[in-house]
VOKOL-725383 format. One line per 3 residues: number of its first residue (from 1); for each residue x, y, z of C-alpha. Coordinates in steps of 0.02 Angstrom, whole numbers, plus 50000, padded with zeros to 5 digits. Example, Ala and Ser with C-alpha at 12.3 -4.5 7.8 and 13.67 -1.06 7.14 Angstrom:
! VOKOL-725383
1) 50615:49775:50390  50684:49947:50357
***
This chain:
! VOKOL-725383
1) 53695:54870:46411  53516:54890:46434  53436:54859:46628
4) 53379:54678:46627  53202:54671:46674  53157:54504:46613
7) 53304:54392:46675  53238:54205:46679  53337:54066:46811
10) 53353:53925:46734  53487:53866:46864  53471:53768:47007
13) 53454:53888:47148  53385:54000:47166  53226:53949:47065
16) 53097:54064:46980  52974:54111:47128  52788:54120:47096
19) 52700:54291:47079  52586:54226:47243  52738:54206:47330
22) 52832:54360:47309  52670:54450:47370  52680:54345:47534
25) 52857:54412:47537  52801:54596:47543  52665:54593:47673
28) 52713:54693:47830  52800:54583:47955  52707:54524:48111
31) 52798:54481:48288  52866:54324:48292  52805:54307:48480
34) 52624:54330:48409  52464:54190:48380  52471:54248:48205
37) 52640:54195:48168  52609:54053:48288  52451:54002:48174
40) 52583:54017:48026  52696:53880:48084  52547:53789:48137
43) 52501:53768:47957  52685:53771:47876  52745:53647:48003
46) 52586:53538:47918  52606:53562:47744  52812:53519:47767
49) 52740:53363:47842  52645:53320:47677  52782:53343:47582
52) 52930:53254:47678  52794:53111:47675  52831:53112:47863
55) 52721:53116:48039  52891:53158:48128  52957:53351:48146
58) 53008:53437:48009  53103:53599:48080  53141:53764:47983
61) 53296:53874:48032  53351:54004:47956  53502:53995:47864
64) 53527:53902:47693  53537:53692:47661  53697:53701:47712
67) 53648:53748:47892  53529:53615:47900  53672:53464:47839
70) 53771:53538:47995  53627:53567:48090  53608:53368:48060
73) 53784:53302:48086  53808:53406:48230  53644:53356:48321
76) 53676:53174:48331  53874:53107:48310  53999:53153:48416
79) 54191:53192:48384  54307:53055:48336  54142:52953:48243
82) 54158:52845:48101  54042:52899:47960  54033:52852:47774
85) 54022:53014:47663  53968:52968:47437  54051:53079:47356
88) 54002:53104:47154  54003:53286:47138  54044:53479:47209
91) 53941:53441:47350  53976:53268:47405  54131:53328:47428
94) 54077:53464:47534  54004:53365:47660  54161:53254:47660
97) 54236:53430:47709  54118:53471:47835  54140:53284:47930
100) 54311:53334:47938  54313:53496:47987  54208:53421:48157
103) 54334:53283:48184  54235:53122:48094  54328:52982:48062
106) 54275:52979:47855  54252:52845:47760  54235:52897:47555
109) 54151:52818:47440  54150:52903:47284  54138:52884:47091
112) 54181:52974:46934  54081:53124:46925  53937:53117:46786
115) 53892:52940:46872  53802:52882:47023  53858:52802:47180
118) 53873:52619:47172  53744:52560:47339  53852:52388:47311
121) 53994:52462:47384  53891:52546:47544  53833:52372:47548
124) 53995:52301:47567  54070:52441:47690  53914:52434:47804
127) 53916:52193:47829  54096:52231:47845  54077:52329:48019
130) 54040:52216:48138  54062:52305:48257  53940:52424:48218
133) 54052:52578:48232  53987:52680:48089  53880:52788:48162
136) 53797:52890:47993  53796:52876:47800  53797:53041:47720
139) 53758:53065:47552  53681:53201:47434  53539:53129:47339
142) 53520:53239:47179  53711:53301:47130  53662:53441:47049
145) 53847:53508:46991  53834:53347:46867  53664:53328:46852
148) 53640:53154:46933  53542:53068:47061  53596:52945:47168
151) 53497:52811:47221  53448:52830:47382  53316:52700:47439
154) 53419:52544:47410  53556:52622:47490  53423:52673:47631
157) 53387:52480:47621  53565:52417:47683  53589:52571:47811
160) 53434:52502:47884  53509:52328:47887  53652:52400:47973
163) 53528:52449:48113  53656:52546:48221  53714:52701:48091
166) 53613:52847:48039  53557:52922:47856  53612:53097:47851
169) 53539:53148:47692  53556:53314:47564  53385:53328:47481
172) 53419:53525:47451  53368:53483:47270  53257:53314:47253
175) 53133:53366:47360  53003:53446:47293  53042:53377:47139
178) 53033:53195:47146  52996:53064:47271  53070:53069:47441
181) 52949:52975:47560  53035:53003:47709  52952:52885:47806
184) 52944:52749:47703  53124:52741:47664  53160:52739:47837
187) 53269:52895:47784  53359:52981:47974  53385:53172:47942
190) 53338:53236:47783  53384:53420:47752  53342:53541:47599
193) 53323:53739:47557  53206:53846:47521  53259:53927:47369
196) 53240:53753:47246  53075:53657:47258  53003:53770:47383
199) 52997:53910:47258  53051:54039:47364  53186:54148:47378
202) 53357:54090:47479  53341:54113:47680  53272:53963:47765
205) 53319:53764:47772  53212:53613:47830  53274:53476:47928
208) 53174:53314:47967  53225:53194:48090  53156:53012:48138
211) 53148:52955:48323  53305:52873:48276  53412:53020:48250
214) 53319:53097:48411  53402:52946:48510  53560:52964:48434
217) 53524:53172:48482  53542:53124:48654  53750:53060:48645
220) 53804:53180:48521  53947:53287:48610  53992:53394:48465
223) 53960:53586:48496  53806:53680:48460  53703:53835:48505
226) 53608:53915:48363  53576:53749:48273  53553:53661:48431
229) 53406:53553:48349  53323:53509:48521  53283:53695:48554
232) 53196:53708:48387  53104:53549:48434  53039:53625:48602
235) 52983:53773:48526  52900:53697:48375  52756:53630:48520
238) 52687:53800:48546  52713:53824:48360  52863:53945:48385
241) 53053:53960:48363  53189:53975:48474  53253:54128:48388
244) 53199:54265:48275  53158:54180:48119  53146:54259:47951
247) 52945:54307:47974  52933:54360:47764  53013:54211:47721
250) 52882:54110:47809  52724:54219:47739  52815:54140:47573
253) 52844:53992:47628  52643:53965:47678  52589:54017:47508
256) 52707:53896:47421  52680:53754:47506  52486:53772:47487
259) 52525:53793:47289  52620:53640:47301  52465:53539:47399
262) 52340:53610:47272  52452:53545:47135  52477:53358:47233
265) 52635:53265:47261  52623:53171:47097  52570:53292:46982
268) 52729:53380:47034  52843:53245:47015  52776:53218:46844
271) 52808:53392:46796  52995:53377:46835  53018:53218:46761
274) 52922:53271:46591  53043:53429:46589  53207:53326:46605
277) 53151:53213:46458  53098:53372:46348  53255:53436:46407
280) 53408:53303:46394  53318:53211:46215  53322:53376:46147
283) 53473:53427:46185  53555:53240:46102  53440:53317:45951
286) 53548:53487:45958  53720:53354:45935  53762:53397:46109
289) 53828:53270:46240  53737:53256:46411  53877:53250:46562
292) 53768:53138:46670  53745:52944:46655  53560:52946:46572
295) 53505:52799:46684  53527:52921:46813  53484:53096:46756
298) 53429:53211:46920  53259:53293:46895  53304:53468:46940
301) 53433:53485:46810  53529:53434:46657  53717:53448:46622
304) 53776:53463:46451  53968:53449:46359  54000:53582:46249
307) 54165:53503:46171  54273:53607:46087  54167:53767:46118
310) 54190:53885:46290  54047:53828:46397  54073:54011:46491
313) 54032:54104:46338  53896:54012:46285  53805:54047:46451
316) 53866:54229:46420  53801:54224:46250  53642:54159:46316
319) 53624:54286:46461  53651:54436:46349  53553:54388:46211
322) 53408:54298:46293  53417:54375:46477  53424:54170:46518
325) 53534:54134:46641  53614:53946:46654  53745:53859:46777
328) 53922:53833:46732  54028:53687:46766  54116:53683:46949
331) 54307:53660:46977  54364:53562:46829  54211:53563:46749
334) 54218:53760:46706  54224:53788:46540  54168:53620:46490
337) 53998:53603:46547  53831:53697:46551  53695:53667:46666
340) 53503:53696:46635  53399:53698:46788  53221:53638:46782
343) 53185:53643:46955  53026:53741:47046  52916:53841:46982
346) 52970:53816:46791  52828:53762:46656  52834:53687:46464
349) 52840:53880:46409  53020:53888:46515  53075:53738:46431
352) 53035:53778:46270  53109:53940:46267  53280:53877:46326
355) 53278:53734:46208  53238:53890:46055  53386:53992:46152
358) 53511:53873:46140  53479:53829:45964  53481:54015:45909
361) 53641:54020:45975  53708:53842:45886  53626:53910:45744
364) 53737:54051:45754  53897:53976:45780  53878:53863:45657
367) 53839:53696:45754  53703:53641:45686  53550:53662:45564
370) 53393:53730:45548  53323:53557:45511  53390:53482:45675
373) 53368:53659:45800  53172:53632:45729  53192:53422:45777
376) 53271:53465:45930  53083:53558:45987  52977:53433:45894
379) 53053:53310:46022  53032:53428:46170  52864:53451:46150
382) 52838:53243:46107  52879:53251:46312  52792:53388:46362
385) 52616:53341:46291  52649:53171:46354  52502:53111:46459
***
């Protein structure tokens, strides 16, 4: 097999990374002790402000999203707590795991995966507690191993009404690609990764916290060291970090997030929600099934059925004959389910070719027509000229 030199991600992590970016990457590292990697911070610490939609700290730590969702419930509950984990997906049910593993009392809502989370029933659970002893929601917001997003502002709306429990919330894949004003939603601790939106490779995580969740900092009895949250905090005033941070990573990091300013919140959230209409219309135009709810398709990426067929060699197909690479289904989804990521740095071209990709290969097999694979882009590009 020949040496792939042209392999394109469509998946949902990590994400294609902008040619700007990866030249950030390879600039010699500076000491992380020095004023100009403490003028770096300076201005990522800024930009991560504008896009959290946020004047409270936004704090970077090395590791992936997953550190940061500890970093979160660790910071501010204590063992023993009472916390409501959604679970609609792979990693909803991680971070019912994760509660566990750190001795939280959890309570699960969950629905069949492919649809949202019913806010009704955190509704209910939440007027039910009089006596206030839930102490966090926590909930991933785009479910990207079924391609749906939950809604999280009106279920930000009754854990405000609650008053007393705290919004620990997995935006590893919805920010950056659609709307997630922190501060207007009232939203606790919001954590996400740098290798989605951010458009740069895996590394670092983000975590934003409200004065809230810096209250709730102060009784939380759980152990910590390296993702003690309060040390990252102190240093973050002279623009530093407690310990050696991934310097590259942040020379990246500063170039993408001033690509992201120059492009403006909205025209990115447009972008990603143009690309999952090209993408999930033109796929029901290729007589495939989308796995997600369509009410509630996530903007980062789209889930399809593949029926009788082996969703596992299609993607093979796909990789060896296209270099594309897609996501498979997770758990009992494998085999059944294909997943195109649209999230990052992705444009119409991307789309287009993966829509033409997948055809070829329908084409191939039998599935469909010329007539409908040539539909199938007419209606893509219906979305993507859209104004």
């Amino acid at each position: 097999m020949a040496i792939q030199q042209k392999l394109s991600l469509m998946i949902p992590g990590p994400t294609p990374v902008p040619e700007k970016v990866l030249q950030a990457l390879s600039k010699h590292p500076i000491g992380h002790r020095s004023k100009e990697f403490q003028d770096l911070v300076e201005s990522t610490s800024s930009n991560l402000q504008w896009l959290h939609q946020t004047k409270n700290d936004v704090l970077t730590i090395t590791g992936s999203g997953t550190a940061a969702m500890e970093a979160g419930i660790i910071n501010t509950l204590s063992k023993g707590d009472k916390v409501i984990c959604g679970e609609n997906g792979k990693f909803g049910e991680r971070w019912v795991k994760v509660a566990k593993e750190f001795g939280l009392e959890v309570i699960k809502i969950d629905s069949e995966w492919g649809t949202p989370l019913n806010p009704e029933e955190f509704k209910k659970i939440l007027e039910e507690d009089k006596q206030k002893e839930i102490k966090a929601v926590i909930l991933t917001h785009s479910e990207t191993s079924t391609g749906v997003i939950n809604d999280l502002e009106t279920i930000s709306k009754y854990i405000q009404e609650h008053n007393k429990a705290l919004s620990i919330i997995d935006c590893v894949t919805s920010l950056g690609a659609c709307n997630v004003p922190v501060d207007e939603w009232k939203l606790d601790i919001v954590a996400s990764g740098s290798q989605k939106g951010y458009m740069i490779p895996p590394g670092l995580s983000f975590i934003a916290m409200s004065q809230k969740a810096w209250a709730a900092a102060e009784q939380s009895n759980l152990p910590k060291f390296y993702l003690n949250l309060k040390s990252y905090r102190k240093s973050l005033l002279s623009n530093s970090n407690p310990y050696t941070p991934a310097v590259n990573l942040v020379f990246a990091l500063d170039e993408a997030l001033k690509m992201m300013r120059e492009e403006g919140l909205e025209n990115i959230f447009l972008r990603h929600n143009k690309h999952k209409l090209a993408m999930s219309n033109a796929i029901k135009a290729l007589n495939l099934r989308l796995f997600a709810n369509e009410k509630c398709l996530s903007p980062s990426i789209t889930a399809i059925r593949t029926g009788e067929m082996d969703a596992e060699k299609f993607r093979k197909t796909i990789k060896n004959k296209f270099d594309i690479l897609l996501a498979g289904g997770q758990d009992h989804l494998k085999g059944k389910i294909f997943r195109v990521g649209h999230l990052g740095y992705v444009n119409d071209r991307d789309i287009i070719t993966v829509i033409t990709a997948i055809s070829n290969v329908l084409l191939d097999l039998g599935q469909i027509t010329a007539k409908e694979a040539g539909e199938a882009l007419v209606i893509a590009s219906r979305y993507l000229n859209a104004k």
